[in-house]
C-alpha positions in Angstrom: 46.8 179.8 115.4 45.1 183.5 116.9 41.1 183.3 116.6 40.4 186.1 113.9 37.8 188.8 114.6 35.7 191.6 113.7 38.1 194.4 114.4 35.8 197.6 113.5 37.6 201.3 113.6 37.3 204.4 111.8 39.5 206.7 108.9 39.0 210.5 108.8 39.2 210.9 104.8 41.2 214.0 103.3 37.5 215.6 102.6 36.9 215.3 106.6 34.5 212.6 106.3 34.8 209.2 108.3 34.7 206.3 107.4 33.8 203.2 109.2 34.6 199.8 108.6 35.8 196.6 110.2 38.3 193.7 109.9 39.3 190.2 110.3 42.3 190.1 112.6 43.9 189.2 115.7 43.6 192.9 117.3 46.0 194.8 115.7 45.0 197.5 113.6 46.8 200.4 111.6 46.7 204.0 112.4 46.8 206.2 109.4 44.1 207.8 107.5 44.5 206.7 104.0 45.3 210.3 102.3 47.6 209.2 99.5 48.5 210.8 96.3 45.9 209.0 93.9 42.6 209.2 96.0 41.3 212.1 94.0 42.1 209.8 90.6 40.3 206.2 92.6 37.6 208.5 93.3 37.0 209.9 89.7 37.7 206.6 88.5 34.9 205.0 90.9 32.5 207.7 89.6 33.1 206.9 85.7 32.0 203.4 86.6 29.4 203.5 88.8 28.3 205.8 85.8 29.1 203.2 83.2 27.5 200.6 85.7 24.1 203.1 85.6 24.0 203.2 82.0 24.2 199.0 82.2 20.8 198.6 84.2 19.3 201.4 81.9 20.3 199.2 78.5 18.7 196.1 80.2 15.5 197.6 81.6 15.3 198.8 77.9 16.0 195.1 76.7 19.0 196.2 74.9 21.1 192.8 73.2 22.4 190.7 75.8 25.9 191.1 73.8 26.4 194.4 74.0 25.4 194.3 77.4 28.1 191.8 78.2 30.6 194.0 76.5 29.8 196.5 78.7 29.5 194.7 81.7 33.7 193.9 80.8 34.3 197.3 80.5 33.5 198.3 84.0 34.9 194.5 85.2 38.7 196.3 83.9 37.7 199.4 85.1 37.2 198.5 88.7 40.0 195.8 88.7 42.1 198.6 87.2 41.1 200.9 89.8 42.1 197.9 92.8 45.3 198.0 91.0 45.8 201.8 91.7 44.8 201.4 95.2 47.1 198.9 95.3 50.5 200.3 94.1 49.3 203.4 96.4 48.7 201.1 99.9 51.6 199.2 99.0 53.9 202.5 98.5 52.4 204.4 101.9 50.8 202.4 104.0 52.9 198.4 103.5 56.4 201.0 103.5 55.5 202.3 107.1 54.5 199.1 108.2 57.5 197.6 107.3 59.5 200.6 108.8 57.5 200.3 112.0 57.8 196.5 112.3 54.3 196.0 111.4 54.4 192.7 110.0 50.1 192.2 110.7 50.2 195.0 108.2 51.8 192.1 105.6 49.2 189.4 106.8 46.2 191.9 106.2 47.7 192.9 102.5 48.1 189.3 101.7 44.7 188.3 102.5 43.2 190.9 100.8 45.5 190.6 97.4 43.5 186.8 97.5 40.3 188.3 97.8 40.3 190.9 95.5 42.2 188.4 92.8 39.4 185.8 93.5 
């Protein structure tokens, strides 16, 4: 069994920014910069919940029924497991397919453990 680390790397974003993060692994990372066709739609999706998610807090600073709260608090649980389902279909389709092309099989390991995270 390989000793997993803290593998930390950057992704220039289609907008030019970068983006750094880091993961557990045995060394091998991948080399592509995440411009797929459904970024733009993740990112407007992210922004209508983090709205949603804004207009929570304000309903329980105002004291708002803790029912409609929890309603709402649903609404942007689906929203943002919706939105991990689009980034999903979109890694799988780019990122998994060039993996596989390329022999990548790390590429599997990584997807797998973080399908059981995000369905945790």
């Amino acid at each position: 069994m390989s000793e997993q680390k803290q593998y930390e790397h950057e992704h220039l974003m289609p907008d030019g920014s970068i983006v750094r993060h880091a993961h557990e692994g045995n060394g091998h990372l991948h080399n592509h910069t995440h411009s797929h066709a459904k970024t733009k739609a993740v990112i407007n999706r992210l922004s209508r919940a983090i709205g949603h998610l804004e207009s929570i807090r304000r309903m329980v600073e105002e004291g708002r029924d803790c029912t409609e709260v929890l309603v709402q608090l649903s609404a942007v649980k689906a929203a943002i497991n919706n939105t991990g389902k689009v980034i999903l279909q979109d890694h799988i389709e780019h990122c998994i397919v060039d993996a596989v092309e390329e022999g990548n099989k790390q590429a599997l390991d990584d997807l797998a453990m973080a399908i059981d995270r995000f369905i945790k």
